[in-house]
LUMTORMI-606560 format. One line per field, with one value per residue (C-alpha): residue number from 1; residue in three letters; x, y, z. Coordinates in Angstrom, 3 decimals. Last residue first. Example, Ala and Ser with C-alpha at 12.3 -4.5 7.8 and 13.67 -1.06 7.14 Angstrom:
<atoms>
n 2 | 1
res SER | ALA
east 13.670 | 12.300
north -1.060 | -4.500
up 7.140 | 7.800
</atoms>
This chain:
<atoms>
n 281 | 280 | 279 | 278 | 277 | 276 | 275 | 274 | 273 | 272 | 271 | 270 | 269 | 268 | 267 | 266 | 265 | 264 | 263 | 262 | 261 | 260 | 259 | 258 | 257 | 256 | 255 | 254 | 253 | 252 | 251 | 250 | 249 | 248 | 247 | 246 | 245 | 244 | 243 | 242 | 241 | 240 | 239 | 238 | 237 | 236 | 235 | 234 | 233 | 232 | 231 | 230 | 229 | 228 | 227 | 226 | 225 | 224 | 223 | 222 | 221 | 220 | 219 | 218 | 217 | 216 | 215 | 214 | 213 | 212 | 211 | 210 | 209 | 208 | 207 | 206 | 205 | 204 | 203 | 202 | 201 | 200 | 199 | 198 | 197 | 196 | 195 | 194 | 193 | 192 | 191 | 190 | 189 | 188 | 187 | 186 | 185 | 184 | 183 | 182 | 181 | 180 | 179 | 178 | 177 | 176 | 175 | 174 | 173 | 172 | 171 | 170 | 169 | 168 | 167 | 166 | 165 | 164 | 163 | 162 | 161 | 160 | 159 | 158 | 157 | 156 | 155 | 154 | 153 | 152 | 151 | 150 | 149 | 148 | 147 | 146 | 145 | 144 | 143 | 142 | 141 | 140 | 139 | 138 | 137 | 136 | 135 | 134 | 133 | 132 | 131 | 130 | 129 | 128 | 127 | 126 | 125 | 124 | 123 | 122 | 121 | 120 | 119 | 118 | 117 | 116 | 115 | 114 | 113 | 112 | 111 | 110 | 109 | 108 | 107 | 106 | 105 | 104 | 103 | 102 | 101 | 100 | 99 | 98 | 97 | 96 | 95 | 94 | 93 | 92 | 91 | 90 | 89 | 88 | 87 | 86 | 85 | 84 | 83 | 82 | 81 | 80 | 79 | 78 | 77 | 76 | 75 | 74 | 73 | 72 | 71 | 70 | 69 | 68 | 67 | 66 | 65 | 64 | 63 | 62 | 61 | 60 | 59 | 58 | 57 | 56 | 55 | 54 | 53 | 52 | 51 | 50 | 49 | 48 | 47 | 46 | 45 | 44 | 43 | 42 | 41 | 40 | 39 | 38 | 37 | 36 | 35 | 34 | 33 | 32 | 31 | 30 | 29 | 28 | 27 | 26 | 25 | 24 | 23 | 22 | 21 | 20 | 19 | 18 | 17 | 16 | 15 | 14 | 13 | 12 | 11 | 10 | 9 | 8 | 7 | 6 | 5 | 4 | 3 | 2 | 1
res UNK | UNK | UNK | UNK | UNK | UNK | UNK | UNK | UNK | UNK | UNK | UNK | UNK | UNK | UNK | UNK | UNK | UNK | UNK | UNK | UNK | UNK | UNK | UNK | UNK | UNK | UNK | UNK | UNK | UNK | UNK | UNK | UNK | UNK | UNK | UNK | UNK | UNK | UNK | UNK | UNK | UNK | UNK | UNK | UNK | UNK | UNK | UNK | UNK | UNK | UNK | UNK | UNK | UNK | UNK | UNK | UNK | UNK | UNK | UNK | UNK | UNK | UNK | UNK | UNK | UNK | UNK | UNK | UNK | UNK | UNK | UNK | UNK | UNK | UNK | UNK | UNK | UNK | UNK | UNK | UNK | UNK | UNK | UNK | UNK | UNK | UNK | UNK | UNK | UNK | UNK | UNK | UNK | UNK | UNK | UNK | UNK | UNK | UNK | UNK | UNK | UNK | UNK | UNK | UNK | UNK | UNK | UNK | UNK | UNK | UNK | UNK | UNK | UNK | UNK | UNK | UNK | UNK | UNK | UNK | UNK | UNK | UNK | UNK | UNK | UNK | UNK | UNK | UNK | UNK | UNK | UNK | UNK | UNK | UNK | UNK | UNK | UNK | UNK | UNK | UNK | UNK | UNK | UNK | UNK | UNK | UNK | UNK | UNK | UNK | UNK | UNK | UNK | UNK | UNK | UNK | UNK | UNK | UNK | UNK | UNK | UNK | UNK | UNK | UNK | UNK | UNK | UNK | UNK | UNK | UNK | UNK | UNK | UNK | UNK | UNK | UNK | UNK | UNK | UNK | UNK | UNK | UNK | UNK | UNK | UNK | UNK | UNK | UNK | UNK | UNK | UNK | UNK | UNK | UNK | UNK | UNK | UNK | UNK | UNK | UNK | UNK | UNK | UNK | UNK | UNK | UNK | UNK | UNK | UNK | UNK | UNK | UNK | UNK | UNK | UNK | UNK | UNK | UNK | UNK | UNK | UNK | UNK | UNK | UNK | UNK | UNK | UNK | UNK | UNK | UNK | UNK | UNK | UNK | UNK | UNK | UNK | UNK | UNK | UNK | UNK | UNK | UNK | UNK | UNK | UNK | UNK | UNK | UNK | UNK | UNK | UNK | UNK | UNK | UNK | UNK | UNK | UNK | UNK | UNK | UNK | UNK | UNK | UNK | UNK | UNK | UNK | UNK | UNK | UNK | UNK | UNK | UNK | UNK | UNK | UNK | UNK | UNK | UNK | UNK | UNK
east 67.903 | 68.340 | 66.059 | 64.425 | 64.732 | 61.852 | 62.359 | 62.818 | 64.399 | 67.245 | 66.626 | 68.082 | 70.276 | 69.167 | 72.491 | 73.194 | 76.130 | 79.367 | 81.993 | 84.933 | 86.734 | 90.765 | 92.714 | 91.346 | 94.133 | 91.226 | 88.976 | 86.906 | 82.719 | 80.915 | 77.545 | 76.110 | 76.517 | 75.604 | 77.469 | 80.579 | 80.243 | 79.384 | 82.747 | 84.764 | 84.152 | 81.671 | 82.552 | 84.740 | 88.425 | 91.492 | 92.877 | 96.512 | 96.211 | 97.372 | 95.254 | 91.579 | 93.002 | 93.552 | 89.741 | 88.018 | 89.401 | 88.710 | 92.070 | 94.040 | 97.002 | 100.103 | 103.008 | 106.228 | 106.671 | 104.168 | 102.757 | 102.346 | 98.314 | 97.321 | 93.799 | 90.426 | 87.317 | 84.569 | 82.870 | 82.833 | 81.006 | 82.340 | 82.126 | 79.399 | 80.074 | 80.099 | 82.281 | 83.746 | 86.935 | 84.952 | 83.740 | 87.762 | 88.172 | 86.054 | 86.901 | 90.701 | 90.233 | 87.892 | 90.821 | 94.034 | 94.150 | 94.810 | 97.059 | 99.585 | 99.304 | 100.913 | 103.470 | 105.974 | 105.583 | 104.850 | 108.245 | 110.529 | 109.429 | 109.907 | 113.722 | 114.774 | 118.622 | 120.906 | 122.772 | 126.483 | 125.637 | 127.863 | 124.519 | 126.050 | 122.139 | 123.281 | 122.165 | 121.786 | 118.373 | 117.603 | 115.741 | 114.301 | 110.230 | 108.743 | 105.186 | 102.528 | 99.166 | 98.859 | 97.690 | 94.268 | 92.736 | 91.874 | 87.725 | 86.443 | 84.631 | 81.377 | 78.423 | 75.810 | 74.917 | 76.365 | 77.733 | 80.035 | 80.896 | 83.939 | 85.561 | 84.831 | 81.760 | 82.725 | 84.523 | 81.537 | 78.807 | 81.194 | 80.933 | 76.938 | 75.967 | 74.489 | 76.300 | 79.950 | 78.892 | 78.279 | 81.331 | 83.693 | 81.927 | 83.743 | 87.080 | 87.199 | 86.636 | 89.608 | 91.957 | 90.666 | 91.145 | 94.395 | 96.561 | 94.035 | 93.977 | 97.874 | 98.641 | 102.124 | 105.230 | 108.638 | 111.385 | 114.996 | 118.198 | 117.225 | 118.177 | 118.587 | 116.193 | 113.375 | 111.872 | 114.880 | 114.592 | 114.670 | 110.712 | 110.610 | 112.300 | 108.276 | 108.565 | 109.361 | 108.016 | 108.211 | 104.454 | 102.944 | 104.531 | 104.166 | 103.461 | 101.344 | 101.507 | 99.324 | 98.392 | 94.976 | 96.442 | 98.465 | 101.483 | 103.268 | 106.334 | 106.626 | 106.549 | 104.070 | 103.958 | 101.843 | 103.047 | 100.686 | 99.562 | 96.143 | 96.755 | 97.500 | 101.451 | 101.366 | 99.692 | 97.476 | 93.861 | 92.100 | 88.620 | 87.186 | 89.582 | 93.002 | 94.388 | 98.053 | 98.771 | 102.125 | 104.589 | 104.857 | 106.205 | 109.331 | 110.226 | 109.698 | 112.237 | 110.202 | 111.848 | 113.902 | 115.224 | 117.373 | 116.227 | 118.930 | 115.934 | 114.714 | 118.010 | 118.232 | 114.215 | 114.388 | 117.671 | 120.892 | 123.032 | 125.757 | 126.127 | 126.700 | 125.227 | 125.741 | 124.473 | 126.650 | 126.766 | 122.742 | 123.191 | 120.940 | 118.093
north -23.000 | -23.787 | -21.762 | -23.820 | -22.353 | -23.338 | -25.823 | -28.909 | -31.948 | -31.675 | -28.687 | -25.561 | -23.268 | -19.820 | -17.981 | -17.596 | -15.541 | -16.717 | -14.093 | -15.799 | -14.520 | -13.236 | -16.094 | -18.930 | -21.459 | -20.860 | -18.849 | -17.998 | -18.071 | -14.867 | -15.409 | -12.454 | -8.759 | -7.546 | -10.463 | -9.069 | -5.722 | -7.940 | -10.512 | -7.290 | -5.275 | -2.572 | 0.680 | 2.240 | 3.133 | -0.074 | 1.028 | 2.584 | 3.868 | 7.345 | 6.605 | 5.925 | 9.451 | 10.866 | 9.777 | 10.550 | 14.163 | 15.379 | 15.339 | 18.145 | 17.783 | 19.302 | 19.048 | 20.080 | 17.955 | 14.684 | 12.705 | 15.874 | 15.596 | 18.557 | 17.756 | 19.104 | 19.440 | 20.603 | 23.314 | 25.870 | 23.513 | 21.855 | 24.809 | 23.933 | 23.428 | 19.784 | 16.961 | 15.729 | 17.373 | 20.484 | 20.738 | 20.225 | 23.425 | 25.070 | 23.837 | 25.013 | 28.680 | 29.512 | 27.272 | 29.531 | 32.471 | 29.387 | 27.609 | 30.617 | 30.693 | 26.890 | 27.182 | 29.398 | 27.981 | 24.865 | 24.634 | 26.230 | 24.305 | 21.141 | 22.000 | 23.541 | 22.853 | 26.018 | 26.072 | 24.998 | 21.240 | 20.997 | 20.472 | 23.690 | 25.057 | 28.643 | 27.785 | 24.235 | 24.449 | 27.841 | 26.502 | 28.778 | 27.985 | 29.233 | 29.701 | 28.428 | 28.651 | 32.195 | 34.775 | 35.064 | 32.435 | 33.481 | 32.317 | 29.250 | 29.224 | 30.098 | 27.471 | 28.610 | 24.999 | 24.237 | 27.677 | 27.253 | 30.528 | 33.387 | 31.888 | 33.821 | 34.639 | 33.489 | 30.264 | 28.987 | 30.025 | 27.545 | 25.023 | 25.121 | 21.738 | 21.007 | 17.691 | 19.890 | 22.195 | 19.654 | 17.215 | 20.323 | 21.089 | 19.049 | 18.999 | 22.321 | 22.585 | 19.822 | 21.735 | 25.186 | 23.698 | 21.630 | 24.518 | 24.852 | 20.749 | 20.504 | 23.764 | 23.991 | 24.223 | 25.692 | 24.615 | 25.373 | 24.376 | 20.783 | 18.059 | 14.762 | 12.870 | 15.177 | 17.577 | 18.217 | 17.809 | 21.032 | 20.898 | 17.285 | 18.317 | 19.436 | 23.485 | 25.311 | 27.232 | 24.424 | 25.036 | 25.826 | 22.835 | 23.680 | 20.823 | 19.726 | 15.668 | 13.326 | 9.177 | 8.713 | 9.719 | 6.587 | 6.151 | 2.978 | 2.664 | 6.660 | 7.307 | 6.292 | 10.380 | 11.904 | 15.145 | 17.843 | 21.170 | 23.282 | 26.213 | 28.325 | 27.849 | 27.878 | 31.206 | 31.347 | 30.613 | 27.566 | 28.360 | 26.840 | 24.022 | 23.190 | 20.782 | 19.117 | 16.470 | 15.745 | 12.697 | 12.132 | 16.395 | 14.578 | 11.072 | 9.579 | 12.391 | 13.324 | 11.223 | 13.035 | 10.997 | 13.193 | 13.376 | 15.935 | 18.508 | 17.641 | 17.647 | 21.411 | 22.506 | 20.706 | 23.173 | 22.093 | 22.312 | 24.603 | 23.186 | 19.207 | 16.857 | 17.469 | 15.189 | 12.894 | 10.243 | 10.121 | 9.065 | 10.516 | 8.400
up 46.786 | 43.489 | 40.836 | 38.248 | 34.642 | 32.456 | 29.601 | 31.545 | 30.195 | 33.272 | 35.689 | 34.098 | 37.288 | 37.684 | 39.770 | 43.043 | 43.191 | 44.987 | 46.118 | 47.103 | 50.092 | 49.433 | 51.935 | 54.522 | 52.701 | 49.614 | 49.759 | 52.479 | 51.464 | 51.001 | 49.227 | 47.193 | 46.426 | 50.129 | 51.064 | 49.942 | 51.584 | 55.152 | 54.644 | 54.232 | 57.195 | 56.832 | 58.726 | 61.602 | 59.941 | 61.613 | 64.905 | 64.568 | 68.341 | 67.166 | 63.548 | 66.106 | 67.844 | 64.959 | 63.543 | 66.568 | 66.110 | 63.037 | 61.435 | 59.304 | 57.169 | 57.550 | 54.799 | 54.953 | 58.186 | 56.535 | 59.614 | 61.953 | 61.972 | 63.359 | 65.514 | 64.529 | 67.138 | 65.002 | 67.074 | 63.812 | 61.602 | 58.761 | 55.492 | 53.390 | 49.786 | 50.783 | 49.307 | 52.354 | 50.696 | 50.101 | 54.091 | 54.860 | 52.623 | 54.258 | 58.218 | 56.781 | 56.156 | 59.088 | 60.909 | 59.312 | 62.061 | 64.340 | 62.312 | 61.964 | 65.634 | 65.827 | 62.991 | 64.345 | 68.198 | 66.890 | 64.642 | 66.755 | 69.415 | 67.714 | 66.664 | 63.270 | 63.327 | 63.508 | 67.138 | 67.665 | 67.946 | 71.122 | 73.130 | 75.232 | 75.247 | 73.897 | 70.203 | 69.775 | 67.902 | 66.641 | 63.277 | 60.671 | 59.856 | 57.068 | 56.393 | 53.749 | 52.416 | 52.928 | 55.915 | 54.201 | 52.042 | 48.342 | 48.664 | 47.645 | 44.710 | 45.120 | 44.656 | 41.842 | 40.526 | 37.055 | 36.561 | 39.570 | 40.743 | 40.724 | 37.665 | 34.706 | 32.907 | 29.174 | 30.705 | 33.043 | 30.121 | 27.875 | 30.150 | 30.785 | 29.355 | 32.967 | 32.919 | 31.936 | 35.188 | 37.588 | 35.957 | 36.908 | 40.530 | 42.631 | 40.690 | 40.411 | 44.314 | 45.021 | 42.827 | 45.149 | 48.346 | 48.026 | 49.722 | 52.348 | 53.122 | 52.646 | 54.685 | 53.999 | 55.908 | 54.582 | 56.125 | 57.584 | 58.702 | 58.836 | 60.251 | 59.230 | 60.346 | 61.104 | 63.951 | 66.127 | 70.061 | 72.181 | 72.446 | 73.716 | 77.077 | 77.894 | 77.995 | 81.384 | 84.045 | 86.532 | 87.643 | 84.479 | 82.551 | 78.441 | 76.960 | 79.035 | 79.652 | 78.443 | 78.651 | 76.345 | 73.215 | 74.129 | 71.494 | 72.236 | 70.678 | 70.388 | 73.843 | 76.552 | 77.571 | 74.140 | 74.301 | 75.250 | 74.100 | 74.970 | 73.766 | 76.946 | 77.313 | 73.335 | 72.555 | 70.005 | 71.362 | 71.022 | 71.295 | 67.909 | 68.117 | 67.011 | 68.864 | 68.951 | 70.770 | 70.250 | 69.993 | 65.971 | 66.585 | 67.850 | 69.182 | 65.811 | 64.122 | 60.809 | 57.922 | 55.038 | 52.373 | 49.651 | 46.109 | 46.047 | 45.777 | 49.017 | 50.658 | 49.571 | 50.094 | 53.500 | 54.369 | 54.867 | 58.290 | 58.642 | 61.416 | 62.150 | 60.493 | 57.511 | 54.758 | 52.571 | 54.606 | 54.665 | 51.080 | 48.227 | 47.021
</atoms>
């Protein structure tokens, strides 16, 4: 892992492709995009001031998705201060953002429907006709998505705002306010290809509430709601705890010094000079 004393930090700053390639650690800024709200529902329209916004307002040690502020204020006519702050450690000059879900669409569709079409002996019919369907069970591949997988985003931080950084880092507003409308012509795009993921050939529906999950900068991912919000408080996934699998399966007893439970399974015991099993209760 490349040195951090090796990396600019002042302009002409590298790009995420350059520090990438040097094997060079890049962590998103924890009082950046980490602090945002970011929605991307059925009616969220494209422009910022209107799209519904916010920055989390505890802070990064505490993120409350409960506690927000617009981020865009209406009354001052101005963006939240965490707009002009830079979206990794170091920064970056530029970067190009994926769609992780979108991107992933296809590879996770072949894998779907690869053992469907192999069961139904039908893999040489799938090769001969081409690859607009699964010959296993007629689904359609998913279609080529329009507006691309990926954009760029150039930074403009510094410039004109006397921060002495003489301008060229990629701030947060220039990456929501580059990224944020490409989203929304993305979301028919991205409720498929979450459908696929849940394996479904069904797209989710079109009132799923979906939140950007800013955890990987080159690479967005997609939540449902409930579940970012659960992630934002870092509450454990809704489900079966442990003991309750395990005793599905048999008897869950602590091991030992309370660790990993011991799964016990009642098996037939013999009873002395007997030559029928007899089952202790």
């Amino acid at each position: 892992m490349a040195s951090l004393a090796n990396v600019p930090q002042q302009p002409p700053y590298s790009t995420h492709a350059a520090l990438s390639a040097t094997k060079q650690f890049i962590s998103p800024n924890p009082e950046g995009l980490k602090l945002l709200f970011w929605p991307l529902n059925a009616d969220t329209p494209a422009a910022l001031e209107t799209s519904g916004l916010a920055v989390m307002a505890a802070g990064p040690k505490h993120p409350d998705p409960d506690v927000l502020v617009p981020y865009w204020d209406a009354a001052a006519g101005a963006w939240h201060p965490v707009s002009k702050r830079p979206i990794s450690e170091p920064k970056v000059s530029e970067i190009v953002v994926q769609m992780w879900d979108v991107s992933e669409w296809e590879r996770e569709w072949e894998e779907r429907h690869w053992e469907c079409q192999v069961e139904d002996n039908r893999l040489a019919e799938y090769v001969a006709q081409g690859r607009g369907v699964c010959h296993g069970c007629g689904a359609a591949r998913p279609p080529a998505v329009k507006g691309g997988v990926s954009v760029v985003v150039r930074g403009t931080g510094g410039v004109g705002e006397g921060e002495g950084e003489g301008g060229g880092f990629v701030t947060v507003h220039d990456y929501v306010s580059t990224v944020h409308p490409w989203l929304v012509g993305l979301r028919g795009g991205i409720l498929g290809a979450l459908g696929t993921s849940t394996d479904n050939d069904d797209p989710l529906p079109a009132e799923t509430e979906l939140i950007v999950s800013c955890r990987l900068l080159d690479r967005l991912r997609m939540e449902q709601r409930a579940d970012w919000i659960r992630n934002a408080r870092k509450q454990p996934s809704p489900g079966f705890t442990l003991r309750e699998l395990m005793e599905q399966n048999g008897e869950a007893h602590l091991g030992p010094f309370g660790g990993f439970p011991l799964i016990i399974q009642q098996e037939p015991r013999m009873e002395r000079n007997s030559k029928r099993p007899f089952i202790i209760q």
